[in-house]
ROSEPA-549278 format. One line per field, with one value per residue (C-alpha): chain; residue number from 1; residue in one letter; y, z, x. Coordinates in Angstrom, 2 decimals, m for minus. Example, Ala and Ser with C-alpha at 12.3 -4.5 7.8 and 13.67 -1.06 7.14 Angstrom:
! ROSEPA-549278
unit <- [A; A]
pos <- [1; 2]
code <- [a; s]
yy <- [m4.50; m1.06]
zz <- [7.80; 7.14]
xx <- [12.30; 13.67]
***
This chain:
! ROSEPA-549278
unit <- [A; A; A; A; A; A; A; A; A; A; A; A; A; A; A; A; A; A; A; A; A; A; A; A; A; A; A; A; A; A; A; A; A; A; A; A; A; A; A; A; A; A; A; A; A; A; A; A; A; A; A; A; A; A; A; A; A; A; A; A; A; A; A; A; A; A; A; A; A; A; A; A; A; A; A; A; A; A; A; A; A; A; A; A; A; A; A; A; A; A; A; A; A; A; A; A; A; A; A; A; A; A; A; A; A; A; A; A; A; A; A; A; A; A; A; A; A; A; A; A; A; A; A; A; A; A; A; A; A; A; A; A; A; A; A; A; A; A; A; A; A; A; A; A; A; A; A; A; A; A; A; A; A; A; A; A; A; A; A; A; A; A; A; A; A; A; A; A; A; A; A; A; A; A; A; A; A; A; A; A; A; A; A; A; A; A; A; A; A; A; A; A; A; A; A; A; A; A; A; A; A; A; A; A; A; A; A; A; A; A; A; A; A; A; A; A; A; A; A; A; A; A; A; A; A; A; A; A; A; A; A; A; A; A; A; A; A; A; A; A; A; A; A; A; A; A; A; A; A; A; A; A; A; A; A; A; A; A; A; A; A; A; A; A; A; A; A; A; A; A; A; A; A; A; A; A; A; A; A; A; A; A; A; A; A; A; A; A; A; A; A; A; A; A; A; A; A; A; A; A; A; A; A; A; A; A; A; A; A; A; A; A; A; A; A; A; A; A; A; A; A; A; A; A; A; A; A; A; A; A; A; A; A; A; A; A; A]
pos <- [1; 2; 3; 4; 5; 6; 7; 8; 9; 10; 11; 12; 13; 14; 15; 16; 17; 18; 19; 20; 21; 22; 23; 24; 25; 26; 27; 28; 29; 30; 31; 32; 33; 34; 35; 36; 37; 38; 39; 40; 41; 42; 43; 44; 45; 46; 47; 48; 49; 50; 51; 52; 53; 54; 55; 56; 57; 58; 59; 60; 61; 62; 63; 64; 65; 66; 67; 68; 69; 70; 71; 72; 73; 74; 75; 76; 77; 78; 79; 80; 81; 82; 83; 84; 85; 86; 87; 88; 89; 90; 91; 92; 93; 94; 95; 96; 97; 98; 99; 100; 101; 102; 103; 104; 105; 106; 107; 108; 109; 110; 111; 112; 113; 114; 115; 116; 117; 118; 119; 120; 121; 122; 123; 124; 125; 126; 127; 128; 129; 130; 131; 132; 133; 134; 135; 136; 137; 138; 139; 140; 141; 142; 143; 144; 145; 146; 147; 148; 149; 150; 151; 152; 153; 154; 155; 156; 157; 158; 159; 160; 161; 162; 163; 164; 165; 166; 167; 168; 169; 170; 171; 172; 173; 174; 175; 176; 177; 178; 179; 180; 181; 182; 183; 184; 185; 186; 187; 188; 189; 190; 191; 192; 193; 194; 195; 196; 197; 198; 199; 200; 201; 202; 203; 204; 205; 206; 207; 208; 209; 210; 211; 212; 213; 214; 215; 216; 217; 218; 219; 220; 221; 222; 223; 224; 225; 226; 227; 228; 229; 230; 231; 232; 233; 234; 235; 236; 237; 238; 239; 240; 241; 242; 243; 244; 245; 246; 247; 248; 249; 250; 251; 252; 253; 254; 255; 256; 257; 258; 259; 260; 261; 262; 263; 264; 265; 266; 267; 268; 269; 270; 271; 272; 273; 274; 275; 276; 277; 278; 279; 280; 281; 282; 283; 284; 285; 286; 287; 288; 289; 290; 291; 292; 293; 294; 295; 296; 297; 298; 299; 300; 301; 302; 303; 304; 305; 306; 307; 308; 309; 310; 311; 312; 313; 314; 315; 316; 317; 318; 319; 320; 321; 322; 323; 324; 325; 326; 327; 328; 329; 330; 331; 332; 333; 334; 335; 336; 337]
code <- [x; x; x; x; x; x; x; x; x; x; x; x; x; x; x; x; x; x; x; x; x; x; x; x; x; x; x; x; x; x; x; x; x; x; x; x; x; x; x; x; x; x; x; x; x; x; x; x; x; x; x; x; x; x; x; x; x; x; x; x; x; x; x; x; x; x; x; x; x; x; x; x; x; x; x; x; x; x; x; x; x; x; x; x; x; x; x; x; x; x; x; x; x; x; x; x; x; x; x; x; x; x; x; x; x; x; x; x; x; x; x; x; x; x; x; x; x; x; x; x; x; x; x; x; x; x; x; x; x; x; x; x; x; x; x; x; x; x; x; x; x; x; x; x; x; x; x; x; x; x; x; x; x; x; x; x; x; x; x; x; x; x; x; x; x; x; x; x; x; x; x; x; x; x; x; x; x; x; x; x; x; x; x; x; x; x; x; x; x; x; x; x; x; x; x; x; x; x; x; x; x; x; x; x; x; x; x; x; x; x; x; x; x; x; x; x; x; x; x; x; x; x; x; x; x; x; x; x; x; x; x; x; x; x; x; x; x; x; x; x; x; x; x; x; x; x; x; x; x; x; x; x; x; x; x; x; x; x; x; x; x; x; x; x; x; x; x; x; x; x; x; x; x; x; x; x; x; x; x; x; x; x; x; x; x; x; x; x; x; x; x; x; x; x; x; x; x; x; x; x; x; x; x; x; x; x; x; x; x; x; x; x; x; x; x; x; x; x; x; x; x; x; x; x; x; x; x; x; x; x; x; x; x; x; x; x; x]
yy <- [m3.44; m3.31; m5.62; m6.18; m6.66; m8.75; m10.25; m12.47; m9.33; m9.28; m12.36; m10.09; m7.92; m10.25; m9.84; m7.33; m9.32; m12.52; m10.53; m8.62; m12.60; m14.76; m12.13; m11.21; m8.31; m5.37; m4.61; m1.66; m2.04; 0.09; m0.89; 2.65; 4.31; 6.56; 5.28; 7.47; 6.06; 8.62; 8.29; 6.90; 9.72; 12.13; 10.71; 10.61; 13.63; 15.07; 12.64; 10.52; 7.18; 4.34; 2.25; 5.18; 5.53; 1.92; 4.04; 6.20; 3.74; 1.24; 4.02; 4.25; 0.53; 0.29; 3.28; 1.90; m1.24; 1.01; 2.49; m1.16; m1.87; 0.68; 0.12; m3.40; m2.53; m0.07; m2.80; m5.13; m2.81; m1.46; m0.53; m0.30; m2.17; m0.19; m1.96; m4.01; m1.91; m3.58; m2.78; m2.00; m5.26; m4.92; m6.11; m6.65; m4.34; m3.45; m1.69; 0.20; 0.27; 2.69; 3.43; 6.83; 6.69; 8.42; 5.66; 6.30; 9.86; 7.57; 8.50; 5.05; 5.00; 5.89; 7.65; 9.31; 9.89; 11.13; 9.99; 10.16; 8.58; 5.36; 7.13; 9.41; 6.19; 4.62; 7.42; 6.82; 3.20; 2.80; 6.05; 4.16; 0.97; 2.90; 4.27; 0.87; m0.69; 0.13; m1.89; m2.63; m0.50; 1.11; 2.20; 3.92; 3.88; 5.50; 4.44; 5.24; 5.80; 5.41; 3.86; 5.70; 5.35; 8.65; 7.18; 4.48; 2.02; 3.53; 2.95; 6.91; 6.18; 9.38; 10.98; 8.18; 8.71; 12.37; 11.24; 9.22; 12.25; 14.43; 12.08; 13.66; 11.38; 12.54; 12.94; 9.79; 9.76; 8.58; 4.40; 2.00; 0.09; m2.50; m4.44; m1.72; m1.02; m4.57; m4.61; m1.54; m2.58; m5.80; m3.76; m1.86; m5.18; m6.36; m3.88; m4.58; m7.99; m8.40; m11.46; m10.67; m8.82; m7.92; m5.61; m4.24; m3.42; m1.44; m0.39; m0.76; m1.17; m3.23; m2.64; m1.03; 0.95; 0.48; m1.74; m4.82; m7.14; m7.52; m11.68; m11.17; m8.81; m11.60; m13.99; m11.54; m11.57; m14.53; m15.45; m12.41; m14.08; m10.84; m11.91; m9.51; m9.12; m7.22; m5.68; m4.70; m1.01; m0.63; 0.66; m0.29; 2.85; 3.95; 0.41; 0.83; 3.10; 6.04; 8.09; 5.46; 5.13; 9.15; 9.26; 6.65; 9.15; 11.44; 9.29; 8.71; 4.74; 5.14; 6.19; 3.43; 0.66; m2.75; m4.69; m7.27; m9.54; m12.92; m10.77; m9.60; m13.21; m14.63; m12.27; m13.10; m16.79; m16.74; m14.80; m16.41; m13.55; m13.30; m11.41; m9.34; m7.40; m4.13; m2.92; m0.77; 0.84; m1.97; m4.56; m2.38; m2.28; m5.79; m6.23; m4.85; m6.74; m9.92; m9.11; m8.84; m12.43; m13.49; m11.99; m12.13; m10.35; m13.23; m12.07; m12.69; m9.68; m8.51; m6.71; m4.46; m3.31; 0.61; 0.00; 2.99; 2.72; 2.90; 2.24; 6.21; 6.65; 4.20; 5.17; 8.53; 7.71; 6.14; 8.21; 11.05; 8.76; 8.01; 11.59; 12.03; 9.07; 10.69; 13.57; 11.78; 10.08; 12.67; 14.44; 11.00; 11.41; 14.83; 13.96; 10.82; 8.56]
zz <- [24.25; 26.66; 26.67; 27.71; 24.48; 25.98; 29.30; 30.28; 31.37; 34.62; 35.89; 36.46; 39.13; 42.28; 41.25; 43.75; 46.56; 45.28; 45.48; 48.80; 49.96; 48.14; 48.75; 51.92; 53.81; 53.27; 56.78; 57.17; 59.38; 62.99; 64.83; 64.48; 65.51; 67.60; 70.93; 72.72; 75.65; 76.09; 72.30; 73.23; 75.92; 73.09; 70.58; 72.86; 73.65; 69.81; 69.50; 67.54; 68.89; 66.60; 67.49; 65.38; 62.43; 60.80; 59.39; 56.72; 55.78; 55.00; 53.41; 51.05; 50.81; 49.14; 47.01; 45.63; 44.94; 43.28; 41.00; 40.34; 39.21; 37.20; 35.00; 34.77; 33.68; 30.76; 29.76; 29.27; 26.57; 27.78; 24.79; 23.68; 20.76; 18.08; 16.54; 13.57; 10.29; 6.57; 5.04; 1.02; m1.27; m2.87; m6.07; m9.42; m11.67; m14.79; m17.55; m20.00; m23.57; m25.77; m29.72; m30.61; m34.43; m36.59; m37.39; m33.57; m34.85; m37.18; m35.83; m35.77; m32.01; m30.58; m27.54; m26.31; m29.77; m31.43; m33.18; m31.58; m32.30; m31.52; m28.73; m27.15; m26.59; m25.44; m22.61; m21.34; m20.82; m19.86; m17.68; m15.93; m15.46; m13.81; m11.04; m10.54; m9.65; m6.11; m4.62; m8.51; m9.43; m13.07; m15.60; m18.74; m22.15; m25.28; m28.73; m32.03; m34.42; m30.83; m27.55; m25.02; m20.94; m20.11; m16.34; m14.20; m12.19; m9.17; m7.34; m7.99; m10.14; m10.43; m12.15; m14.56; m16.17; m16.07; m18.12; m20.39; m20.53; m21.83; m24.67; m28.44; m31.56; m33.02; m30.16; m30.64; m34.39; m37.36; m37.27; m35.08; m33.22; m31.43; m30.77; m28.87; m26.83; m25.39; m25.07; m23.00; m20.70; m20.04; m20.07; m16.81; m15.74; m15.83; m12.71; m10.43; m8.03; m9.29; m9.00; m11.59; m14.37; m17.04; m20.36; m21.66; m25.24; m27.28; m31.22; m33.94; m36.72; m38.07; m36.82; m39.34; m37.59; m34.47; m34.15; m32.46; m34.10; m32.30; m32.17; m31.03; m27.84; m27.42; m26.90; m24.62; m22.21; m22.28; m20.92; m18.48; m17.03; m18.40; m20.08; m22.62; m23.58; m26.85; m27.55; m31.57; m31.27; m34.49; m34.26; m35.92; m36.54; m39.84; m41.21; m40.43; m42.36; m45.35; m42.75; m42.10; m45.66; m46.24; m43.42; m45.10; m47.27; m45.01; m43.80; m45.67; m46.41; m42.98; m40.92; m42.23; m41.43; m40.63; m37.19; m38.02; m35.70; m36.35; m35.23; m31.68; m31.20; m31.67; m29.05; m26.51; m26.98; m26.46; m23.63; m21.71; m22.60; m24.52; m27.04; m27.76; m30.19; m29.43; m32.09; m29.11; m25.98; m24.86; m25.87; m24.69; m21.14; m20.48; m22.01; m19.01; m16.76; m18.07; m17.39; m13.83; m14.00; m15.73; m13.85; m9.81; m7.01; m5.69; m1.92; 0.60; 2.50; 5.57; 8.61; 10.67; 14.08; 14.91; 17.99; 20.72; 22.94; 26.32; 28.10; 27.96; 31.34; 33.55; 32.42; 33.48; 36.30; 37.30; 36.73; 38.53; 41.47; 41.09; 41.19; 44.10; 45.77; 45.40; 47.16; 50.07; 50.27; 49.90; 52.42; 54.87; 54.14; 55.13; 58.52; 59.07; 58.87]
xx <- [m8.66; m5.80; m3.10; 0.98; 2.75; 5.67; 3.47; 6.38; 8.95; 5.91; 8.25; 11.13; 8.50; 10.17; 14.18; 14.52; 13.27; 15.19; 17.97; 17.60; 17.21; 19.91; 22.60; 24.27; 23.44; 25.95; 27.92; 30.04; 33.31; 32.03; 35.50; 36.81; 33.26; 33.43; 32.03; 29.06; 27.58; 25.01; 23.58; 20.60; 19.66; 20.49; 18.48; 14.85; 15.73; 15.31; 13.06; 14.44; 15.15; 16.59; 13.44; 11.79; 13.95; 12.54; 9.53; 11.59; 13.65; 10.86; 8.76; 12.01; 11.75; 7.83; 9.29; 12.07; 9.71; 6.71; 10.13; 10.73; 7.58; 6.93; 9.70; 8.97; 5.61; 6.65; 9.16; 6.49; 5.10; 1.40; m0.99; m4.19; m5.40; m8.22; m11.29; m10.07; m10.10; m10.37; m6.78; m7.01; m5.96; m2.99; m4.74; m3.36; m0.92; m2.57; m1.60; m3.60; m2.45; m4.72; m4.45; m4.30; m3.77; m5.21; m8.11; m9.49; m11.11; m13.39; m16.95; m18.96; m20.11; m23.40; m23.69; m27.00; m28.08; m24.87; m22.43; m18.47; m15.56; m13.58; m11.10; m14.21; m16.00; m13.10; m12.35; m15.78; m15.96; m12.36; m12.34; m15.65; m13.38; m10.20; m12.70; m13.80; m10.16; m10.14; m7.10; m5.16; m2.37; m2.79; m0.41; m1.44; 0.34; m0.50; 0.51; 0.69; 3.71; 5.65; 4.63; 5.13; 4.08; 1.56; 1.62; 3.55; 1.76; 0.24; m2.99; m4.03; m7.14; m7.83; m4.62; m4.98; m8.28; m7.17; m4.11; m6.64; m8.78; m6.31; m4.91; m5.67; m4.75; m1.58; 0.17; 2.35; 2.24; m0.48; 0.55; m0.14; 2.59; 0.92; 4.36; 6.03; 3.32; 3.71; 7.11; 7.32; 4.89; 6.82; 9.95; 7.82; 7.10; 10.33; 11.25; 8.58; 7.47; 3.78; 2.08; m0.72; 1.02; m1.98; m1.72; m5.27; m4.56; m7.17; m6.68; m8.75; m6.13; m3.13; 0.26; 2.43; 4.98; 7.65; 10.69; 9.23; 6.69; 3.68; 4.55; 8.12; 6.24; 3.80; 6.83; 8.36; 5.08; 4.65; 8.30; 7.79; 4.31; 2.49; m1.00; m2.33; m6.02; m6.63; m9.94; m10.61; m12.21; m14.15; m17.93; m20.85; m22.67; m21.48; m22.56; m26.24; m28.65; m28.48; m26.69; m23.47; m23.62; m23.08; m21.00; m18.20; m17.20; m15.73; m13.12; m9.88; m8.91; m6.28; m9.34; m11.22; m8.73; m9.51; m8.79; m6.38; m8.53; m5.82; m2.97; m4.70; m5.69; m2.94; m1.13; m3.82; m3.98; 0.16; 0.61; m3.07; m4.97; m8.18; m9.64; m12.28; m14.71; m16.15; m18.94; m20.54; m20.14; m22.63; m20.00; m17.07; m18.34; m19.43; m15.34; m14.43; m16.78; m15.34; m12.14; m13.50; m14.22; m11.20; m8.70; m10.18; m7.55; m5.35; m5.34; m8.44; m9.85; m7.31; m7.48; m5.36; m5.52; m4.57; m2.07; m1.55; 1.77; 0.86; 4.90; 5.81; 3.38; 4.80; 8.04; 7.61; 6.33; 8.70; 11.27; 9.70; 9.22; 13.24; 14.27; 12.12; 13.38; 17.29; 16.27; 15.03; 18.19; 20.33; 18.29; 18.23; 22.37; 22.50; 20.54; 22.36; 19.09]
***
């Protein structure tokens, strides 16, 4: 659609006629002319009587008032307005907190028949949830011994599930430190403007290592606005049948350790959060289809409309029709029109 940004600068169009009116005509001082009586005689005989000189000059006249026009028109800002396009939501800022002790290689997860273990089954529910969080910016930290962030919050799904991918237990240590993985994502939080500040915190053990206690981070949050929602990893496999029963053997006591379930709800129920069980991928992905529920975007659907500047031609225009108007002048000079 086609359209005059600023519409009103069309009331400036008549300021050359207002002025050629309002103002007094410009007279030049002809006392010291010199005097030809026979100028007249001279001029139908080249054909050119002053009766017939009126044309040029008014030709120069609708010129100079096309010019005007022109530029009047490019000032009032000509362009061309695209169909309306949806424009991404700037969603929420989420951060991903993910255990990688030494307990996470315990194998009590079933997954098309087999057996794998706590941090496989946690790349492929949580890798399926990144994918899904078109519009939410997503940070990723992995934790163990030490906390540290693997990515910063960006809205590059992709590079994060790579990140979450790649993770191995061990890289951050053998203990869990639940409390410093909360404090450095509100220490992230801390530098940003996000309305909807959320920690997803997965482990399936007790904290035992790290220099903040996991209640002192959940204090922290909470004062920061950040709400954390803790989900206790810890399958159900190994529990069922002769084979879980064989299978508990091969795990030392530190594989084998218990969620401390009180702990992770008490972080969730100070900082707003909520917390959650997962026994099975089953339960692990309807966690994460909760959290849909729980935590909606705050910002309704907007639009944007692709805008094309449109001024540069009548502009040009114009200014070619200027330079060709100062020749013709020069040129009227030059024959003394």
């Amino acid at each position: 659609m086609f359209e005059f940004a600023s519409l009103w600068v069309w009331l400036l169009l008549p300021l050359p006629l207002l002025v050629r009116r309002l103002l007094p005509t410009a007279t030049t001082d002809n006392r010291n002319a010199l005097k030809v009586p026979f100028i007249d005689q001279m001029e139908r005989a080249v054909g050119q009587h002053s009766g017939t000189a009126k044309s040029p000059r008014q030709a120069r006249l609708m010129l100079a008032l096309l010019i005007w026009a022109l530029f009047v028109a490019a000032a009032a800002k000509p362009q061309w307005l695209g169909e309306p396009i949806p424009q991404q939501l700037q969603g929420r800022d989420l951060v991903l907190a993910v255990d990688l002790s030494e307990s996470m290689l315990e194998k009590d997860f079933r997954f098309n028949g087999r057996l794998i273990n706590r941090l496989t089954a946690t790349k492929i529910v949580t890798g399926d949830f990144i994918e899904r969080r078109e519009g939410d910016r997503i940070g990723l930290i992995l934790f163990a011994g030490q906390a540290y962030f693997q990515s910063p919050l960006t809205h590059d799904r992709q590079t994060v599930k790579t990140f979450l991918d790649e993770a191995q237990s061990g890289l951050a240590g053998r203990a869990t430190a639940i409390g410093d993985a909360i404090g450095l994502a509100v220490k992230r939080f801390k530098e940003l403007e996000s309305r909807q500040r959320i920690v997803i915190l997965l482990t399936d053990g007790t904290s035992n290592a790290g220099t903040l206690e996991p209640m002192t981070a959940a204090e922290l949050a909470k004062d920061y606005g950040v709400k954390v929602y803790t989900i206790g990893v810890a399958g159900d496999a190994q529990r069922s049948g002769p084979m879980g029963s064989m299978l508990n053997g091969f795990f030392s006591p530190s594989q084998r350790s218990a969620i401390d379930e009180k702990t992770l709800k008490a972080i969730a129920e100070k900082t707003g959060g909520q917390y959650f069980s997962a026994n099975n991928l089953e339960q692990l992905a309807g966690i994460y289809a909760a959290l849909d529920e729980l935590e909606p975007v705050e910002q309704d659907s907007e639009f944007y409309r692709p805008i094309e500047p449109l001024f540069q031609w009548p502009l040009l225009l114009g200014l070619l029709l200027s330079m060709i108007m100062l020749a013709l002048n020069s040129r009227a000079v030059g024959e003394g029109a």
